[in-house]
Backbone bond lengths (Angstrom), bond angles and torsions (degrees), N, CA, C in turn:
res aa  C-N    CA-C-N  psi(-1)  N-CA   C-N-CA  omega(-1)  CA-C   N-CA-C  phi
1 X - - - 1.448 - - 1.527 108.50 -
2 X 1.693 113.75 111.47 1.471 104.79 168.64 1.786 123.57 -93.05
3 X 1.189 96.52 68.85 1.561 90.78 178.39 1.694 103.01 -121.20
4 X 1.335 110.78 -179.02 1.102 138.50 165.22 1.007 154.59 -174.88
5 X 1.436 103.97 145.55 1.248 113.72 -142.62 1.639 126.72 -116.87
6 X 1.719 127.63 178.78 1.535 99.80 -166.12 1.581 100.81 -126.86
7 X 0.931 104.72 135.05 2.055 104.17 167.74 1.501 95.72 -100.62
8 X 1.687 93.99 117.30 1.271 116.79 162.83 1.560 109.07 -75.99
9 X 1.036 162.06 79.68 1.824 150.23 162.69 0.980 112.86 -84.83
10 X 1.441 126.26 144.64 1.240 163.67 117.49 1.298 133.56 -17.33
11 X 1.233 118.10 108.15 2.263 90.56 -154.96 2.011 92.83 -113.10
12 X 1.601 110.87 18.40 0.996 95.55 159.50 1.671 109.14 -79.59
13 X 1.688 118.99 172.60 1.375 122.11 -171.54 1.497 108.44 32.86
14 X 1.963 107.59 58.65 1.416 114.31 -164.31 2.173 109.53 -58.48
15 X 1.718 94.44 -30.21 1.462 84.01 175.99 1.011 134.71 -91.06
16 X 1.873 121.44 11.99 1.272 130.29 175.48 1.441 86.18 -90.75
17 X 1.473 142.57 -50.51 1.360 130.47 -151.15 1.724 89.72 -84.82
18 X 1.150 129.92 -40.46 1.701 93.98 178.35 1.394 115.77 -66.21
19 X 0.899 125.55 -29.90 2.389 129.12 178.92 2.071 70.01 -45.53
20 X 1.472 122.10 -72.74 0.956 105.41 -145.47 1.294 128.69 -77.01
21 X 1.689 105.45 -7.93 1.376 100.71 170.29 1.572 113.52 -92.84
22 X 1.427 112.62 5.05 1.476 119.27 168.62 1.498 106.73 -72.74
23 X 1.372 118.73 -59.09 1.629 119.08 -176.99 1.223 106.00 -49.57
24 X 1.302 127.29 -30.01 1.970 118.30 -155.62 1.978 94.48 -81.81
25 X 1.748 88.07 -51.88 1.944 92.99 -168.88 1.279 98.00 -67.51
26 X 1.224 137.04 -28.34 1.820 128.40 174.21 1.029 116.29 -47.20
27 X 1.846 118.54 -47.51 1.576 124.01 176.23 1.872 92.66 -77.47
28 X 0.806 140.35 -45.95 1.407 134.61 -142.74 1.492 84.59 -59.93
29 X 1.712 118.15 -79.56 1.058 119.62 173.73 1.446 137.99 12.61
30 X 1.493 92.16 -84.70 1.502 133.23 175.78 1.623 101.30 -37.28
31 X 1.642 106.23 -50.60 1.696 100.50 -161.38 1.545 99.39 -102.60
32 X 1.229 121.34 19.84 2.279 137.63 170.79 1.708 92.00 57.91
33 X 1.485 119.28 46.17 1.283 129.37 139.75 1.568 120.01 -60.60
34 X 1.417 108.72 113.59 1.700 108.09 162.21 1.237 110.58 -61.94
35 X 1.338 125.65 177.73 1.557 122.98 173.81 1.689 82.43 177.18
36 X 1.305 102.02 152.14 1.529 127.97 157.43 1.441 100.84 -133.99
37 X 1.824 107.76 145.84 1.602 107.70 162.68 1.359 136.84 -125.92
38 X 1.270 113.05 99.52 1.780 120.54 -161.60 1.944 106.81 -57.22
39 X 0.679 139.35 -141.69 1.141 149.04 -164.50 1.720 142.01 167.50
40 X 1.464 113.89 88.10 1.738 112.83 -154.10 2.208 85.06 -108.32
41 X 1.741 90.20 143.96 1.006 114.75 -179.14 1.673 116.43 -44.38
42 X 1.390 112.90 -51.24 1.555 88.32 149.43 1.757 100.57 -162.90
43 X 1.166 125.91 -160.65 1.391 115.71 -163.83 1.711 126.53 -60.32
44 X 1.536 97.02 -36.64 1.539 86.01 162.94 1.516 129.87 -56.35
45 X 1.168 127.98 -22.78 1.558 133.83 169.15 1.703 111.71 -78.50
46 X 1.237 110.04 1.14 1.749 106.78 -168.33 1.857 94.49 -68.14
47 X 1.641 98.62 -43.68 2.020 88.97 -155.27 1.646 90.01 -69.87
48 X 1.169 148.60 -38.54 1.591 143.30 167.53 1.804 115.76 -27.08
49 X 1.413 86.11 -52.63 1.687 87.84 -170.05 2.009 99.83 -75.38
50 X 1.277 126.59 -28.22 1.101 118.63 -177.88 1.281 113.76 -61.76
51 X 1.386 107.91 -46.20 1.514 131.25 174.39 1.265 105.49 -37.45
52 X 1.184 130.10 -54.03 1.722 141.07 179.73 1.426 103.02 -58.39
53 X 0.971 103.69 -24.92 1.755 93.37 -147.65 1.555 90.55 -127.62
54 X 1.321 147.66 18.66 1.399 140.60 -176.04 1.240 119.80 -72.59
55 X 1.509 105.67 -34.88 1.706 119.21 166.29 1.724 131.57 -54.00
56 X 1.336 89.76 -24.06 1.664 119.68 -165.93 1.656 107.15 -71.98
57 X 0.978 117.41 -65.16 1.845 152.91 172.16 1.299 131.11 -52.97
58 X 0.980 122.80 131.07 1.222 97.43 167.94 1.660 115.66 -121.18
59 X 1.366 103.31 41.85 1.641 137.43 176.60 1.270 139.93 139.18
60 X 1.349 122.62 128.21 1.658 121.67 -165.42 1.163 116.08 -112.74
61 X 1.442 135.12 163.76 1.670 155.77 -179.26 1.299 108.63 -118.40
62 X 1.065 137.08 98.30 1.307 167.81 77.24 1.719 104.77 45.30
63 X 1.795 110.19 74.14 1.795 80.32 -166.93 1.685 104.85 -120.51
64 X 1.219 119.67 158.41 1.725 109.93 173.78 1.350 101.59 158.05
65 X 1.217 114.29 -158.73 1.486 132.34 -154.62 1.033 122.92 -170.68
66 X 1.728 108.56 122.50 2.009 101.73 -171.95 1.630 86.85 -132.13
67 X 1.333 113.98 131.44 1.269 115.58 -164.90 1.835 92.07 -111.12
68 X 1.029 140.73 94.89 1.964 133.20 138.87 1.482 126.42 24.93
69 X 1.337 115.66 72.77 1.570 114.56 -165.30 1.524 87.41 -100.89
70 X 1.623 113.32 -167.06 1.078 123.41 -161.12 1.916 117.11 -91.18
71 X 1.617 98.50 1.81 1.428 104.90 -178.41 1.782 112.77 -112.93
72 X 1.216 123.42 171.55 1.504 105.26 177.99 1.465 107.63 -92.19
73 X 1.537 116.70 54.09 1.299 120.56 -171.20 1.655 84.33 -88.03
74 X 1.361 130.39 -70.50 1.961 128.69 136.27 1.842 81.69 44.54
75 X 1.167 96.06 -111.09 1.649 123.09 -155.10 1.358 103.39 -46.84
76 X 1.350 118.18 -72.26 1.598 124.94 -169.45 1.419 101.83 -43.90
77 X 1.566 134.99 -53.49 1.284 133.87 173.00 1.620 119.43 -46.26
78 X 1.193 105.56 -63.28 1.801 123.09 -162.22 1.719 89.72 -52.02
79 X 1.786 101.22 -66.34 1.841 114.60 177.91 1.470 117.22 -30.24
80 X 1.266 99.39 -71.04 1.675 126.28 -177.02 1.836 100.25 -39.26
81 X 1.253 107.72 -81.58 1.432 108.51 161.62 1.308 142.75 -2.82
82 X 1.591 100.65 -83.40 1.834 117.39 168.02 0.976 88.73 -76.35
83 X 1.185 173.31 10.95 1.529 140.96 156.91 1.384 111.60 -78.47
84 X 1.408 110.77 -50.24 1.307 129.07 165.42 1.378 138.43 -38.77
85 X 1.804 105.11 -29.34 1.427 138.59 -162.78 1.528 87.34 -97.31
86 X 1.437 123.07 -59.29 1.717 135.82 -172.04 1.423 94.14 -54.30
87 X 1.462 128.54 -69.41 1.387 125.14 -147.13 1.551 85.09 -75.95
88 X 1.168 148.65 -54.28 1.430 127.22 -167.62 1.542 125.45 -57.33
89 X 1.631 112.50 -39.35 1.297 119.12 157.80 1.973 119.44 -47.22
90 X 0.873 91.50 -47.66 1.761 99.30 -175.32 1.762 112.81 -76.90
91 X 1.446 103.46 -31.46 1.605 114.37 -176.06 1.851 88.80 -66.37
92 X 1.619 98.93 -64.78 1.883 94.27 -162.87 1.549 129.87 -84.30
93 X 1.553 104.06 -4.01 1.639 131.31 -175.11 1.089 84.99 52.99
94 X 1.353 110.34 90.62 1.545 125.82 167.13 1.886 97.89 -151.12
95 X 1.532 99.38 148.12 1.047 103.72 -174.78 1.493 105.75 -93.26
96 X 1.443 118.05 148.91 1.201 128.89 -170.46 1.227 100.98 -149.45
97 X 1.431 136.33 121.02 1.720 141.57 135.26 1.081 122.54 -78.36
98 X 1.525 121.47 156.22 1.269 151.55 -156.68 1.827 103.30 -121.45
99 X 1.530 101.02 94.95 1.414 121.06 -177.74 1.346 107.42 -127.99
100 X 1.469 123.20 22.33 1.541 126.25 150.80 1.321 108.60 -110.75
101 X 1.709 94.21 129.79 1.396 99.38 -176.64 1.999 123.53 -127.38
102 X 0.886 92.52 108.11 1.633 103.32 178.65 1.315 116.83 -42.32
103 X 1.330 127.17 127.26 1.864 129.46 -162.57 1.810 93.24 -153.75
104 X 1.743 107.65 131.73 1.098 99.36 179.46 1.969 108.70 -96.30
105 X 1.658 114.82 38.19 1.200 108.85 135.25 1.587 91.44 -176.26
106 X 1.715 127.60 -164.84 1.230 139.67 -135.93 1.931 75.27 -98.09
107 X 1.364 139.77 -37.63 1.364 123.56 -168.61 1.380 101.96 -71.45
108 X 1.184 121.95 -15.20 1.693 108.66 169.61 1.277 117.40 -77.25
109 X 1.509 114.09 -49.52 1.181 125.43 178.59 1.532 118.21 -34.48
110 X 1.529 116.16 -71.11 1.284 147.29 -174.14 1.961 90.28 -68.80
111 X 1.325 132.67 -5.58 1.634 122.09 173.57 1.637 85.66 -88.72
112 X 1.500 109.95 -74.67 1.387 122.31 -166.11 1.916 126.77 -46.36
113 X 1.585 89.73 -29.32 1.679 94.54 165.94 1.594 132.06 -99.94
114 X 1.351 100.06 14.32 1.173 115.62 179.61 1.721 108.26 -82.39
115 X 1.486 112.33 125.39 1.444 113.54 -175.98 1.639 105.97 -67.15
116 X 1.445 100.67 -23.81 1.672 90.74 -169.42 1.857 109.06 -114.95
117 X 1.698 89.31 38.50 1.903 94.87 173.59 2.025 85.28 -140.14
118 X 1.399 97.10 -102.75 1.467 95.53 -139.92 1.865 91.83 -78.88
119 X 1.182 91.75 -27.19 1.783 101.44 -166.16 1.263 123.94 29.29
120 X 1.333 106.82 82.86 1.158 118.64 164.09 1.241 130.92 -58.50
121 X 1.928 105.83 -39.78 1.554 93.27 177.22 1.289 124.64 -75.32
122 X 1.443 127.18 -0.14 1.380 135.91 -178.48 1.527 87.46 -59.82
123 X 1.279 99.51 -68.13 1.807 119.68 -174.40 1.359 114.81 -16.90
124 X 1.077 119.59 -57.49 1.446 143.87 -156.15 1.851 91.49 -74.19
125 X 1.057 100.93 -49.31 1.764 115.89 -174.91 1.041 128.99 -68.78
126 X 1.606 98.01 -31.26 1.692 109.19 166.07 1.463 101.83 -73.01
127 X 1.230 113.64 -44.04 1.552 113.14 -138.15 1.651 84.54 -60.25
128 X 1.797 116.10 -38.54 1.647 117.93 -151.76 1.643 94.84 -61.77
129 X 1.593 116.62 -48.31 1.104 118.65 -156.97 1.398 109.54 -61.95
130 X 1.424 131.00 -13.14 1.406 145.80 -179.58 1.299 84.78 -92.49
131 X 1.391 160.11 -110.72 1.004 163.84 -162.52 1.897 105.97 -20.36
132 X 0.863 121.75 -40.02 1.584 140.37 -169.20 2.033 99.84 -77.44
133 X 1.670 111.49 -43.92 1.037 107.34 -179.18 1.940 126.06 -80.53
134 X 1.762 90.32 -34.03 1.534 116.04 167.58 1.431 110.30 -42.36
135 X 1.472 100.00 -68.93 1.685 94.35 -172.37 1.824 120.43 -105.99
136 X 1.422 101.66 33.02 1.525 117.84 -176.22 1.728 97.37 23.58
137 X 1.177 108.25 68.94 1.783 110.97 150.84 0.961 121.22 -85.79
């Protein structure tokens, strides 16, 4: 597959988002996916930086971590986010995965970003590379 593609991350909960940008480039690798990975302060800035860069790609991973504190800051973030991530995928027919993952504390986080437990960001990487072959972008 000659495409390429972009990891958006999040460098808040900087060591949950590398587990997760380890799982995504492990599969990327594996299947001779290019990839570069930019970096937004934390997930609410991810759909901005795609926005910049949608022309560039020819599909991005979505990566980070919003962990459940005691305010509904939680929701407005996680919401705000994927909505942002959905309408840009659908606005540019560009493929986009969902490699931020909401945990209501840091032992989920650190289960779910672990390449060698739940690995999500693999997830996210597979899912693109299926998405990448479907509609030959």
């Amino acid at each position: 597959m000659k495409k390429k593609i972009c990891i958006i991350a999040a460098k808040y909960y900087q060591d949950v988002t590398n587990d997760l940008i380890l799982g995504s480039t492990s599969l990327l690798k594996k299947h001779k996916v290019k990839y570069n990975v930019l970096y937004a302060p934390g997930v609410f800035e991810i759909p901005f930086l795609i926005s910049l860069n949608i022309k560039k790609y020819n599909g991005f991973i979505a990566i980070g971590c919003v962990i459940k504190g005691e305010t509904p800051h939680f929701n407005f973030i996680s919401t705000a986010s994927i909505n942002g991530i959905v309408d840009l995928s659908v606005k540019f027919k560009k493929p986009i995965t969902n490699g931020i993952i909401t945990c209501l504390n840091m032992d989920q986080a650190i289960d779910r970003s672990d390449p060698n437990k739940k690995n999500k960001g693999g997830e996210a990487a597979k899912a693109l590379i299926h998405l990448l072959d479907i509609t030959k972008n």
